[in-house]
C-alpha positions as CSV (number, residue, x, y, z in Angstrom):
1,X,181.0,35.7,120.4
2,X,178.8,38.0,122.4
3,X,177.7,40.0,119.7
4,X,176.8,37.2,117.8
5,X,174.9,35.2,120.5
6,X,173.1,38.8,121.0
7,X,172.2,38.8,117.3
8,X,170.6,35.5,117.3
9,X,168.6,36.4,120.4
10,X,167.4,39.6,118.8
11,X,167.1,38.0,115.8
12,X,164.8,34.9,116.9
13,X,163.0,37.7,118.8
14,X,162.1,39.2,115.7
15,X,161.5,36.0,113.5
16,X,159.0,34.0,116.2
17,X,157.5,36.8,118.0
18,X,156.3,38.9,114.5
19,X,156.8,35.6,111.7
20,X,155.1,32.7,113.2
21,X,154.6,31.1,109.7
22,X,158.1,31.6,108.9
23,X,160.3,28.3,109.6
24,X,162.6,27.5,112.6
25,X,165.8,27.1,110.4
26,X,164.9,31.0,108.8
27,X,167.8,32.2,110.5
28,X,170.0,29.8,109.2
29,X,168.7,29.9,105.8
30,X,169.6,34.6,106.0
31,X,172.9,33.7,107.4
32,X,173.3,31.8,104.2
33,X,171.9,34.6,101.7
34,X,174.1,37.3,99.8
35,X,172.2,40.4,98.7
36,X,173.6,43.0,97.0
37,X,172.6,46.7,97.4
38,X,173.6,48.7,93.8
39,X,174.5,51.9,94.3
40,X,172.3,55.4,92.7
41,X,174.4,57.8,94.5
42,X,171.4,57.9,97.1
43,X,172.5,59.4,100.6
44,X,170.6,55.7,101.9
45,X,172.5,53.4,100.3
46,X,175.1,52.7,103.2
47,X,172.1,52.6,105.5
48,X,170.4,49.7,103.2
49,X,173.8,48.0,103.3
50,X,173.8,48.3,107.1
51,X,170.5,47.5,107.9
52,X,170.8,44.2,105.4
53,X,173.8,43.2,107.9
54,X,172.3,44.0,110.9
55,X,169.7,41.4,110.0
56,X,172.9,39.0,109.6
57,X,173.0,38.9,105.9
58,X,176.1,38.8,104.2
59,X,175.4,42.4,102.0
60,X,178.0,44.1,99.8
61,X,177.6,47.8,97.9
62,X,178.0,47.2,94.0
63,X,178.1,50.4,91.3
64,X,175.1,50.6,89.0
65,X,177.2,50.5,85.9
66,X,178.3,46.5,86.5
67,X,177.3,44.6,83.4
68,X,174.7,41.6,84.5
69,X,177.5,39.0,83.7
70,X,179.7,40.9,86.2
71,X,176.9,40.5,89.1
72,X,176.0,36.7,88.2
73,X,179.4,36.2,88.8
74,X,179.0,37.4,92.6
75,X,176.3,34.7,93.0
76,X,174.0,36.5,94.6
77,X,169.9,35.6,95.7
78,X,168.8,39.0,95.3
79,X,169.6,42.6,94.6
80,X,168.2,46.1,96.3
81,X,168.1,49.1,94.0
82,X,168.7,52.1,96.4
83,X,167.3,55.7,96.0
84,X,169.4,58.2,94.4
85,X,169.3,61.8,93.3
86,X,168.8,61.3,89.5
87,X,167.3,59.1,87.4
88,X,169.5,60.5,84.9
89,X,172.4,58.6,87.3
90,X,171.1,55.0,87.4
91,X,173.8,53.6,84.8
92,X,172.8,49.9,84.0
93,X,170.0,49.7,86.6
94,X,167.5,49.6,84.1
95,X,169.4,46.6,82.2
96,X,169.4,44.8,85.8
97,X,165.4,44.8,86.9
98,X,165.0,44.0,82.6
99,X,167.5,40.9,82.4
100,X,168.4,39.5,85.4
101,X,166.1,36.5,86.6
102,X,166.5,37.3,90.7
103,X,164.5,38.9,93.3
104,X,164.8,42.7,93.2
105,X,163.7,45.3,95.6
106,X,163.5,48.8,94.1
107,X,163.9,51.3,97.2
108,X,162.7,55.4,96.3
109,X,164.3,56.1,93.2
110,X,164.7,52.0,92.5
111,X,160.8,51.7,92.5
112,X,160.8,54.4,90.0
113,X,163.0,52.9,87.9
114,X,161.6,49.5,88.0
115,X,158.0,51.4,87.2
116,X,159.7,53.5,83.8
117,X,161.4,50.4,83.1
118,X,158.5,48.5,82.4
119,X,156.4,50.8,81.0
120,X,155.0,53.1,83.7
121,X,155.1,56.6,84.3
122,X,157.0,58.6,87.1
123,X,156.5,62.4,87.5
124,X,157.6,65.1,90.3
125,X,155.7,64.9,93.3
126,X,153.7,67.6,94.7
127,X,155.7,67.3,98.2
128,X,159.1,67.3,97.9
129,X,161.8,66.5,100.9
130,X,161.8,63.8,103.7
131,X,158.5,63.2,105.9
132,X,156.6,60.8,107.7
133,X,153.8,59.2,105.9
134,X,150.8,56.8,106.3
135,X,150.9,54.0,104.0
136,X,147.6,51.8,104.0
137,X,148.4,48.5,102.9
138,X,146.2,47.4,100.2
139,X,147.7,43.5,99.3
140,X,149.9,41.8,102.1
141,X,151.7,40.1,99.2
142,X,155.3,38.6,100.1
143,X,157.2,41.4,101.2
144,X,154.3,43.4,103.4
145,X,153.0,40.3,104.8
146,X,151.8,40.8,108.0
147,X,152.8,44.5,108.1
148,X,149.0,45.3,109.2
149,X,147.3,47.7,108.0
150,X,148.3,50.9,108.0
151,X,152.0,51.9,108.7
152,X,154.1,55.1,109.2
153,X,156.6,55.4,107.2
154,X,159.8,57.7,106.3
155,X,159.7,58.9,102.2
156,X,160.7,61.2,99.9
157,X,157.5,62.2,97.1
158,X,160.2,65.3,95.0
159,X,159.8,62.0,92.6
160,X,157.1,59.7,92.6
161,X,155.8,56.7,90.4
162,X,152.4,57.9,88.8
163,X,150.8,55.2,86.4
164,X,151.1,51.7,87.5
165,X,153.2,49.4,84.9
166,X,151.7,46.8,82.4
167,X,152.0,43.3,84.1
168,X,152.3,45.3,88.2
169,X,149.7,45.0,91.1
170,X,149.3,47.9,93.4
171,X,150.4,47.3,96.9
172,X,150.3,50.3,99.1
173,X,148.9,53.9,98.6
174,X,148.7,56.9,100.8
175,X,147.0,60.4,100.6
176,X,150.2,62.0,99.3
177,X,151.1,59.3,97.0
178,X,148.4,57.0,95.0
179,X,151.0,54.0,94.3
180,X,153.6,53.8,97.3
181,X,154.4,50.4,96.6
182,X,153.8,47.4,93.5
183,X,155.0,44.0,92.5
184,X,155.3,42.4,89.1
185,X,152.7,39.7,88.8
186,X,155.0,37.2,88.3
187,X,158.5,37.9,88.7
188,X,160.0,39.1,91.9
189,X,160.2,42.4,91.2
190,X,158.9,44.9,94.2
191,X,159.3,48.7,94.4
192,X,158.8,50.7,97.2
193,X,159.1,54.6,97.6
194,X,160.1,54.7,101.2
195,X,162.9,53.9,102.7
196,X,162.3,50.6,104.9
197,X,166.6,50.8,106.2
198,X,165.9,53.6,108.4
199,X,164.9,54.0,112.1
200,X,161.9,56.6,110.8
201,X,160.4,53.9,109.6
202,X,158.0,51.4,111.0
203,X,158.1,47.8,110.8
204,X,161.3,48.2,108.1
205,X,163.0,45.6,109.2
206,X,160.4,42.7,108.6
207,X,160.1,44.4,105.1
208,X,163.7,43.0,104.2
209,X,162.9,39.9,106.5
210,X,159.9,39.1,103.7
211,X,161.8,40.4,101.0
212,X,165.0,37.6,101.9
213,X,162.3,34.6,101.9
214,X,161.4,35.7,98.7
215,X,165.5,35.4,97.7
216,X,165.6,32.3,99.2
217,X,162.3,30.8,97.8
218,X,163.0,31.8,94.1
């Protein structure tokens, strides 16, 4: 009972101090989301499933080689593709972003995959390994609203997306990377190629808080 009344605290904290448009009930309304995190093989992909609980939303770790009918069967509001080592290992992930009508957030090698998926181009990256980055925020669209600016952030570039899809808005760029983050123009699709679940980076956390009012709007 503790732990959960120190939740909520830390949780309204977060929601009125840093989301003053959001509603009053938009804890409730998480409390009441399912997300499901599919699974690349990426070393982050526990993390994404923690951090999505942490931020009291029921979360559960799914393969990538589940058939769509198999995850409209878990009911869920949205799904986050995690990073991975291969995007010779993403077994039906491309099916899933395709087909499935529900808010997905592409994370690393996700946002890759969404980006070859519809038509865009991903090639190796001129820096590889894990660094901190400044991302300037080009569109505060749904899931970097009220990010600011201009935020450091904790990415991989050994793969990056290089030419934006057919039908995808840029959202973020930095010097390392010229498309750090898009959206589909008008299906919740988002991609982006750091890693919001981790302590590294800043503001992560209201990422995932944006990206669970688009689950519960759509």
């Amino acid at each position: 009972m503790i732990e959960q009344l120190k939740c909520f605290l830390r949780l309204s904290f977060m929601v009125k101090d840093r989301f003053i448009n959001y509603p009053d009930n938009f804890i409730t309304i998480m409390s009441d989301l399912k997300i499901l995190v599919v699974n690349n093989y990426g070393q982050f992909c526990h993390l994404i499933h923690r951090a999505v609980r942490d931020l009291d939303v029921e979360s559960s770790i799914i393969p990538n080689t589940l058939s769509n009918e198999e995850i409209l069967a878990m009911e869920p509001d949205g799904l986050i593709i995690s990073g991975g080592p291969s995007i010779d290992r993403i077994g039906r992930a491309n099916e899933m972003v395709q087909e499935l009508d529900l808010p997905i957030l592409g994370i690393c090698l996700g946002h890759q995959l969404i980006a070859r998926a519809y038509g865009g181009e991903i090639a190796t990256g001129h820096k590889g390994g894990y660094a901190a980055v400044q991302v300037k925020i080009l569109d505060e669209d749904e899931i970097l609203k009220e990010l600011g600016y201009s935020i450091s952030v904790w990415a991989s570039h050994a793969d990056e997306v290089t030419g934006l899809p057919p039908g995808f808005v840029q959202l973020a760029r930095s010097d390392m990377c010229e498309i750090e983050a898009m959206r589909h123009k008008t299906r919740p699709l988002f991609g982006v190629q750091w890693h919001p679940e981790v302590s590294h980076t800043e503001k992560g956390d209201e990422l995932l808080l944006n990206f669970f009012r688009v689950c519960d709007e759509h």
